[in-house]
N, C-alpha and C positions, 0 to 999 in steps of 0.2 A: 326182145331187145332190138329196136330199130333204129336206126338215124337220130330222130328226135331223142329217143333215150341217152344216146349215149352223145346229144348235144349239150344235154340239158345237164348231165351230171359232170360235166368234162369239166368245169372251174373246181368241183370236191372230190375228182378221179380219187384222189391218194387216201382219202378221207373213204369212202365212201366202196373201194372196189380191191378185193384180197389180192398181195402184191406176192406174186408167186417169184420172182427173184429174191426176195426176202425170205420168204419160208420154204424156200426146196433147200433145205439144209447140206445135203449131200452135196449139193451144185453141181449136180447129172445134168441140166442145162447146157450150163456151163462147160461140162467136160465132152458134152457133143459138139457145143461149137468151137472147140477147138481144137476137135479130131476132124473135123471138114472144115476148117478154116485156113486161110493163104493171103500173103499181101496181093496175089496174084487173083483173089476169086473175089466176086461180089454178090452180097448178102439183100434178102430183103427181109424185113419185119411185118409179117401183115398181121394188121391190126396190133400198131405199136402203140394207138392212146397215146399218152403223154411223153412215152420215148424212152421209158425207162431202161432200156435193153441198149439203147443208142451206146452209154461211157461201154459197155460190154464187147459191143459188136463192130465200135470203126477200129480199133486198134488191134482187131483181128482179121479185119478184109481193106481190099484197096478200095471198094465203094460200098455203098448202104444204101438200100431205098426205105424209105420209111415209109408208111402205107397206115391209112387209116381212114373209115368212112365219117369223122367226126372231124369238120373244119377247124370247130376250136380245140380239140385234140390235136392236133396241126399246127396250130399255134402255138397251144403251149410246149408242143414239143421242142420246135424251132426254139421257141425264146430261151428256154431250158440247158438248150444243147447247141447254142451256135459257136462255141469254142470246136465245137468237131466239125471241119474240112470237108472233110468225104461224105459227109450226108446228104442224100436228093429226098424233098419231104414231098409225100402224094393222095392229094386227095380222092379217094374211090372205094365203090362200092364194088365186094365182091362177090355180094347177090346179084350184080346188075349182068343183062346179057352182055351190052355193051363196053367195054373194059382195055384200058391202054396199059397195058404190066409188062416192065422190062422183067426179059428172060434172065435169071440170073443161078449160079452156081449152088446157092444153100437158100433154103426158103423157111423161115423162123416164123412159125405162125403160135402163137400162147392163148388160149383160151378166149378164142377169139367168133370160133363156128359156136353159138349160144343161143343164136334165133331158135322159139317156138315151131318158127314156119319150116314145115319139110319143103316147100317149095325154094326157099330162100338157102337152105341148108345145101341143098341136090346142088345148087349154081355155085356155092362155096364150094364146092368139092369138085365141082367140073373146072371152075378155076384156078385149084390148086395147080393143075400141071402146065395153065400157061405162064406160071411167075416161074419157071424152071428149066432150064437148058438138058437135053436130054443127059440122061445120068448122072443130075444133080440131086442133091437131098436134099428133102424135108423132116425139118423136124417141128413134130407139130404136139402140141400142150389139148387135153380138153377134160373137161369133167367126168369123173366114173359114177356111172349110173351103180356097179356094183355096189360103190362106198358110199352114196346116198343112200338106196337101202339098207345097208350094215348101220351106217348110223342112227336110223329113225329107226330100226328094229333093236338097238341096244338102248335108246331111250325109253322105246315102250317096255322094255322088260324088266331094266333097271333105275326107271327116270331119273335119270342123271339129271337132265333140263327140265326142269315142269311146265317152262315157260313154252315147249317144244313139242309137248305132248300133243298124241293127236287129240283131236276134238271132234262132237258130234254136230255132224251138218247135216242140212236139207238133205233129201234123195236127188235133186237136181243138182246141187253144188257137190255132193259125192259121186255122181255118174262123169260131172266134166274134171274131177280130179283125176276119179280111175282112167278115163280115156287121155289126158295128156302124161300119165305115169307108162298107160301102155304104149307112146312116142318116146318115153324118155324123156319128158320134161318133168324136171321140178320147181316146184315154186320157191323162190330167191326174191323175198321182201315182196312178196306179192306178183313177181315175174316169172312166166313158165320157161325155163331156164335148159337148153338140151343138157342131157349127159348123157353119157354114150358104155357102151355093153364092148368086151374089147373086140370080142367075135364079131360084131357088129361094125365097130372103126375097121379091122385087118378087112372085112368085106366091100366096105365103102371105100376103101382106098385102093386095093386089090381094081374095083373094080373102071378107076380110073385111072388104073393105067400103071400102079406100083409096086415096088418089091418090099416085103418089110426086110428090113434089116437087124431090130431090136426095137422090144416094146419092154418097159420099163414102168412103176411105183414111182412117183414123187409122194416120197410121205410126209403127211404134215402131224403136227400135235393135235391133241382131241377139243384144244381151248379153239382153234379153227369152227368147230361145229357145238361146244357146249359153251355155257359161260362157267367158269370155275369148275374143270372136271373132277371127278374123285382120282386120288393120287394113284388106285389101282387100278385106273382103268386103262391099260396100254395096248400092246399089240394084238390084233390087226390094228392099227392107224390108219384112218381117213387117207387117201389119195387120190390125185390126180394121174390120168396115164399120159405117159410119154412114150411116143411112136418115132423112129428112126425110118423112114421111106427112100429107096430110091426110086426115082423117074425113068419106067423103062422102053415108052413108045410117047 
């Protein structure tokens, strides 16, 4: 998921891309940002897309950066949200080495580190700690690789989705699946998509520079991953993990 990707789809963002303020039902979110929130502190959004977090997050901080590497993402933001005051909108990349990020108090990243590229992935995460004033928090959203497997391993068992089943492919096209499954990527509409192992996030962050503070389940419904689930098919539910970090060097 690079630049051009996320140029190209920014006019069907809402169409087109799962709105996790919409379906974190619990609004765990929600109840982080305004357990580290202050009129006094300022927030950034990285990888805010089209801004949906914007009505959530100015009426909880005295400033907001909004952050996105997709220009017309940018745009639609702004036009969307110029009723809200406190918002500075910014275009960049935070695979890129070069990078201008105001240091600020809370740092809201949503399902945003998604690149294939571990190369692109490593400079996401080394940037995390410059959008951050020391012993400020992150709260950062991304895909659980555990709950990708749980879900394709209850399709296969029970084919819930037929439409989801695996299927038999080439030895070549099954060698570059198993080798981006053992990265953690999975394919999302034909996109090799990261999700992440929690051991794996607590070490990547750990290892730049944070304290975990709470990691957390956003659960969603099984209709997320199946089209028309059977009625009995419930708990464990699909999730995304939510990480609570502080910034401690």
């Amino acid at each position: 998921m690079d630049k051009n990707y996320w140029e190209k789809i920014a006019p069907s963002y809402n169409e087109e891309i799962f709105d996790v303020l919409r379906n974190d039902k619990k609004g765990l979110i929600k109840s982080a940002l305004k357990k580290y929130s202050s009129k006094n502190k300022t927030v950034i959004d990285i990888g805010c897309a089209v801004g949906k977090w914007i009505p959530v997050l100015s009426p909880l901080f005295k400033k907001v950066f909004a952050l996105d590497l997709s220009k017309k993402n940018i745009e639609i933001a702004r036009s969307n949200h110029a009723s809200f005051r406190n918002v500075a909108y910014l275009n960049s990349n935070m695979s890129k080495n070069k990078k201008e990020i105001p240091r600020c108090d809370v740092a809201l990243c949503i399902n945003a580190i998604l690149t294939g590229s571990l190369k692109e992935r490593s400079l996401f995460f080394k940037s995390l700690p410059q959008s951050l004033k020391n012993d400020g928090y992150l709260i950062l959203v991304v895909p659980s690789l555990e709950s990708a497997m749980l879900a394709k391993m209850t399709n296969n068992q029970f084919r819930v989705d037929k439409t989801l089943l695996t299927k038999r492919t080439s030895p070549g096209k099954a060698f570059e699946k198993l080798s981006q499954l053992l990265q953690g990527n999975v394919e999302i509409d034909n996109v090799p998509t990261k999700h992440y192992l929690k051991e794996e996030l607590l070490y990547l962050l750990k290892n730049e520079g944070f304290r975990l503070r709470d990691v957390k389940k956003i659960e969603y419904g099984w209709e997320t991953e199946f089209t028309n689930p059977p009625r009995w098919l419930k708990d464990p539910y699909p999730w995304d993990w939510l990480v609570i970090a502080q910034k401690i060097k």
